[in-house]
N, C-alpha and C positions, 0 to 999 in steps of 0.2 A: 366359613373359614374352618370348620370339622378339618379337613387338612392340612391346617397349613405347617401341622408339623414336619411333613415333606417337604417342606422349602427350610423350616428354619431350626427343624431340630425340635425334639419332645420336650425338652425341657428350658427353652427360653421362650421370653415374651416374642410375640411376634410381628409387635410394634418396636421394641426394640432388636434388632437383628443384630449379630455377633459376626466382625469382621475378624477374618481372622487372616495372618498372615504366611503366605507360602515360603519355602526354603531350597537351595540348588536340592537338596535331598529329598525335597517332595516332589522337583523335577524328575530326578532320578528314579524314582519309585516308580512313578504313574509311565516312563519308560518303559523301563523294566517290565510293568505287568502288560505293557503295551506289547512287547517282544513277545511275552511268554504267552497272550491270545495269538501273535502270530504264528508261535510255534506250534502251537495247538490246532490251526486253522487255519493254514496257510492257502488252503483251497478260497476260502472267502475273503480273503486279502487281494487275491489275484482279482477279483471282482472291483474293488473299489481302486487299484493300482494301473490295473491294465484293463480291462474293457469298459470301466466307467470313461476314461479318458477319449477312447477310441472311438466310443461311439459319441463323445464331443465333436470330436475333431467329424467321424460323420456327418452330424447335424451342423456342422460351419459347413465342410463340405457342399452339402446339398443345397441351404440356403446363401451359398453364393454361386455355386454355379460354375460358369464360364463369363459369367457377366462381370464384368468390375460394377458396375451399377448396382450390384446388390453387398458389396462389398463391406459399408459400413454395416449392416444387420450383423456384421460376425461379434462384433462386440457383445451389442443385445443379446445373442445367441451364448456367446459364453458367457455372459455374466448372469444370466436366468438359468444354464445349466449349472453352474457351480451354487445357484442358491437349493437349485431342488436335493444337493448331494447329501445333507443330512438325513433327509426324507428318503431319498434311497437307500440311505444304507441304515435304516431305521432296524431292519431284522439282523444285520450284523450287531448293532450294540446290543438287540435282546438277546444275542448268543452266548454277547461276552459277557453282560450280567448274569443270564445263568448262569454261566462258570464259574463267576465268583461267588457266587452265593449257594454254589454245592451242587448243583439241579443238572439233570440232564441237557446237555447242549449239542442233542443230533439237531441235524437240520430241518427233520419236521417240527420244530420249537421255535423256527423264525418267525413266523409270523404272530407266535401267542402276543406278541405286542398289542394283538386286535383287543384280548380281553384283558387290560393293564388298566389300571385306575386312572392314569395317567394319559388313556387314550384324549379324554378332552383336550387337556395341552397340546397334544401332539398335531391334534387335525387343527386346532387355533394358529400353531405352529407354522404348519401346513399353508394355511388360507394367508396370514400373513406372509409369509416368503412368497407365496404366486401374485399376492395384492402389489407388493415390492414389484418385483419383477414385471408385472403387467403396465404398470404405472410407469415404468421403467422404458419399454419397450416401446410403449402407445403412446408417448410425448412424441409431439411434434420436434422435428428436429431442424438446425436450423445450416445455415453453408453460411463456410466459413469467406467465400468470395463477394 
């Protein structure tokens, strides 16, 4: 537990954790600076807005086909694509964290997420949302007739 001041803060116990409550203004805030990575980067917005989706609707595309018999996999299909989207768009939040935190934010900086302390959680992360989604997928399923 050397870390666990990353999850709870340097200065509280970390058996006892500090809930704390949010406000419309902290709504408003986390907005706000949401807007101002857009305006800043509006190139890598287009990614998670428009061709992340696209190539959703692709991969339903192609795993149904022409067949109505493959028909209900579209569900499975979108519901395991929408668990990987964090994971994808993992090198956009290390963008936007540089930014805030002063650092350069070109685009050869997306991937530093590889040598981040934080990488264990991430690929934890990772295996869990595919273990989801697999378990998800690979159940038998049953008709409703």
């Amino acid at each position: 537990m050397a870390n666990s001041h990353i999850l709870v803060g340097a200065s509280t116990d970390p058996s006892q954790p500090v809930v704390r409550r949010i406000s419309t203004s902290d709504l408003y805030y986390a907005l706000a600076r949401g807007y101002d990575d857009f305006a800043a980067f509006p190139s890598y917005a287009i990614f998670l807005c428009v061709i992340y989706p696209l190539l959703g609707i692709l991969l339903i595309a192609l795993a149904s086909g022409n067949s109505l018999s493959l028909l209900p996999l579209v569900v499975p299909i979108a519901a395991g694509f929408a668990l990987v989207g964090p994971i994808a768009a993992i090198g956009l939040y290390e963008l936007s964290r540089r930014r805030e935190a002063g650092l350069d934010s070109s685009p050869r900086h997306a991937l530093d997420v590889l040598h981040s302390p934080s990488l264990g959680a991430i690929i934890t992360l990772s295996v869990v949302l595919m273990a989801i989604y697999l378990s998800g997928s690979l159940s038998p399923t049953r008709s409703i007739s």
